[in-house]
N, C-alpha and C positions, 0 to 999 in steps of 0.2 A: 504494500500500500504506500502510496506517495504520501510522504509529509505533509505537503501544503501544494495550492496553487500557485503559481506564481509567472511572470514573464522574465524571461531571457533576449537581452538582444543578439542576432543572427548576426553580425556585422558589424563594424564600425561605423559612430555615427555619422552622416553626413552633413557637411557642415554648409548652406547654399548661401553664398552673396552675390546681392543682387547686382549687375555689371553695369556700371555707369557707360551711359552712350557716348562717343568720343566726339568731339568737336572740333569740326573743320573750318580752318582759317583759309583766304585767299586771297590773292592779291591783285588787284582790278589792273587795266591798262593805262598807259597814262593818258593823262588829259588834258586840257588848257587850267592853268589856275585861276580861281576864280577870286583871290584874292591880292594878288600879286603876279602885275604885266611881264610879259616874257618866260613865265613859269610854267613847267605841269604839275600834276599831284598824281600821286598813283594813294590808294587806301587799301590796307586790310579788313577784309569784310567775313564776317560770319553771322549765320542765321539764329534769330533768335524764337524758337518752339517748346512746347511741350510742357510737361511741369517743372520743367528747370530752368524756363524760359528765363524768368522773373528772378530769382538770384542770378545768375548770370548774368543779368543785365545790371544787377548792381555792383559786381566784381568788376563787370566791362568797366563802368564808369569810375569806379575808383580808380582804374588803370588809364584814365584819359579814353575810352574809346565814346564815341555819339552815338545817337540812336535815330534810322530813318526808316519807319515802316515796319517789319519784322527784322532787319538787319543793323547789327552793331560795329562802328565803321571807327578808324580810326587813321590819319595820315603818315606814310610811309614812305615819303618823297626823297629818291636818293639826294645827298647832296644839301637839303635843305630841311633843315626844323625849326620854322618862324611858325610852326601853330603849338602853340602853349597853353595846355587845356589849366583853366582857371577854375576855380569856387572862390565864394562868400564866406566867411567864417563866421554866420548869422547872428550865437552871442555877442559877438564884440563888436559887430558892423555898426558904427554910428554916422547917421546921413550927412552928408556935408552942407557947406550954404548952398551951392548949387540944387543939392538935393531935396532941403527945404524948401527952397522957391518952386521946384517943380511940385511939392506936393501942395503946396500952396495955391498955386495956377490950376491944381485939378480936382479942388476940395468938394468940388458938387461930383464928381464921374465916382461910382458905384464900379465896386467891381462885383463880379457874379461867376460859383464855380458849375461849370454846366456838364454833362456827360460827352466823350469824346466822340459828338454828333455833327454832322456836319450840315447848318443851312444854307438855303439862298441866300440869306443875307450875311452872314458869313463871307460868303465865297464872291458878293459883289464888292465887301467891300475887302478883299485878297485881293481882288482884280485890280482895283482902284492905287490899290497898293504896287502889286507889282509893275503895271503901268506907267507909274510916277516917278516910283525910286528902282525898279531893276528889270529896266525895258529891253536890253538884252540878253537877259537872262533868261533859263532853261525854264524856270518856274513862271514866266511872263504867258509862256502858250499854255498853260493848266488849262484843259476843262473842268465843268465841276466837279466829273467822274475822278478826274486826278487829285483834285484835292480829298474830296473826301474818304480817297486812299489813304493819303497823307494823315488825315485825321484820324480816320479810324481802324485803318490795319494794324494793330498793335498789339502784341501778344503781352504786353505787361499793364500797369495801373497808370490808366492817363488821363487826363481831365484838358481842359479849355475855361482859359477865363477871359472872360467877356467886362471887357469897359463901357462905361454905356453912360449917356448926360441924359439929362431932361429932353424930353418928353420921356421917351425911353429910345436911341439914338444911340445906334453901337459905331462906336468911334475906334476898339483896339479888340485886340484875343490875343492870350499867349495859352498856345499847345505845351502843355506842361506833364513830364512825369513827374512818377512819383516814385523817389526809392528809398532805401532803407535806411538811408542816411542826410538824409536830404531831397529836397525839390530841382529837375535839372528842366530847364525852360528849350524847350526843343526848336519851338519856332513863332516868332511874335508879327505881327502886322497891326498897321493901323492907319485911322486918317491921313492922307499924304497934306491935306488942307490946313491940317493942324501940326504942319511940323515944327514949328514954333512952343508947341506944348510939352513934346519932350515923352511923348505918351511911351514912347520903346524905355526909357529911364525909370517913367514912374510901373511898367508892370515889372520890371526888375526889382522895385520898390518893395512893390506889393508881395512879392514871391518871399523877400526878407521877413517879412512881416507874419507873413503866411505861415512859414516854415519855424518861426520861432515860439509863435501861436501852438504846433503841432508839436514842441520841443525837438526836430529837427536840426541837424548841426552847419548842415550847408545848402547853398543854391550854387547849382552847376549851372556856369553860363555858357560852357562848350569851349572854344579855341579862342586864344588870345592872341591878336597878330600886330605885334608893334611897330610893322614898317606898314602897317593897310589901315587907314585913315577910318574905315567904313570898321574898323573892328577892333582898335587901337581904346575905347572911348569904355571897353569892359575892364581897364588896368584902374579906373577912378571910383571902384567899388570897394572901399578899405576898410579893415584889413583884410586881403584874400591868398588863396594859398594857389602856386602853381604846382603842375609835375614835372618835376625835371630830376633825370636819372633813376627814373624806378621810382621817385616816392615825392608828396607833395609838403612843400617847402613854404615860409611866407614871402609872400613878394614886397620886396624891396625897392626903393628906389632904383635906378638908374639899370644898365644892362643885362639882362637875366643869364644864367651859367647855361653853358653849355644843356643840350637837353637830350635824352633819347626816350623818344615820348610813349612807347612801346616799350614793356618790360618784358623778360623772357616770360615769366610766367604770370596768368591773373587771376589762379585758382587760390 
């Protein structure tokens, strides 16, 4: 007669872990620079999907990479590294006078955070936009099927905020993610009638505000390009950190160190 019941294992146990999907980088062709005359840019690009989408994209962005659509993109231009990805340092950001006067100038505009939906009136006044200030630009012929790619193909957390005056009068939007560490403003437009108001300054404003609101520690403003007049004007957001050499640094007065804006790894 047996003792007792009992189980035995047949084998050694097996131990199953689950295999992370591997992520491929690529490196685009080159192309005319759009910030700098006589230049190309080439980018490394990879897709961003699936339930890993969304961390990844915030690993991308601490590493300097952008985000356009479901692909996180970052410059890879032999020869030249004049794009120096910047953030806000949100606690310590205090506005300057310039800053004050712009928020001054826009004290009735409401901002409004709406779902990453794209309207007509949206997309008339993009048009009005790109028209004005980047008429030969690739984004000047969008229909409004393109934009509202642009809006809303987005495999991670992104909103749109909407400036808007009296009566109710949408004068700005900035296409905004959201990451783990901060708010990164992806792409802003607005009034070209009101350039004089500074409306691109104050939702940069807003985004500070926004993000220290949500206890957030940075606003990513993308590449800082200190020889391009049109991109030069994100260095006057203080105090902000760049990345230079693998890791972000505070920006200092006068010529920034050497940079290689791409680190071997962003995992």
């Amino acid at each position: 007669m047996d003792g007792g019941i009992g189980s035995a294992e047949t084998g050694p146990r097996m131990l199953h872990r689950a295999q992370r999907r591997p992520q491929f980088f690529y490196t685009t062709a080159p192309l005319p620079c759009p910030y700098l005359a006589g230049r190309t840019e080439r980018k490394v690009v990879t897709e961003l999907s699936g339930p890993e989408g969304e961390a990844l994209h915030d690993r991308l962005s601490r590493a300097g990479f952008r985000r356009s659509h479901n692909i996180a993109y970052a410059p890879v231009c032999p020869g030249c590294q004049s794009c120096i990805p910047i953030r806000i340092v949100v606690d310590d950001f205090k506005p300057s006078r310039t800053h004050r006067r712009v928020l001054r100038g826009n004290a009735e505009v409401v901002a409004q955070e709406v779902p990453a939906r794209a309207t007509a009136e949206q997309f008339a006044l993009f048009q009005r936009y790109q028209r004005a200030r980047h008429r030969d630009g690739d984004m000047a012929a969008m229909g409004f099927y393109d934009y509202r790619a642009m809006v809303e193909d987005t495999p991670i957390t992104t909103m749109l905020i909407e400036f808007r005056e009296a009566p109710d009068r949408l004068i700005g939007a900035c296409l905004t993610d959201w990451l783990k560490d901060g708010l990164s403003a992806v792409y802003s437009y607005f009034e070209p009638d009101h350039a004089g108001r500074s409306l691109g300054t104050l939702a940069i404003l807003h985004l500070v505000e926004r993000a220290r609101a949500l206890g957030l520690p940075y606003v990513y403003l993308g590449y800082w390009v200190p020889q391009s007049a049109k991109m030069a004007y994100k260095a006057g957001f203080r105090p902000s950190e760049i990345l230079t050499q693998g890791a972000w640094h505070p920006l200092r007065d006068g010529v920034p160190p050497t940079a290689a804006l791409v680190p071997e790894s962003v995992g």
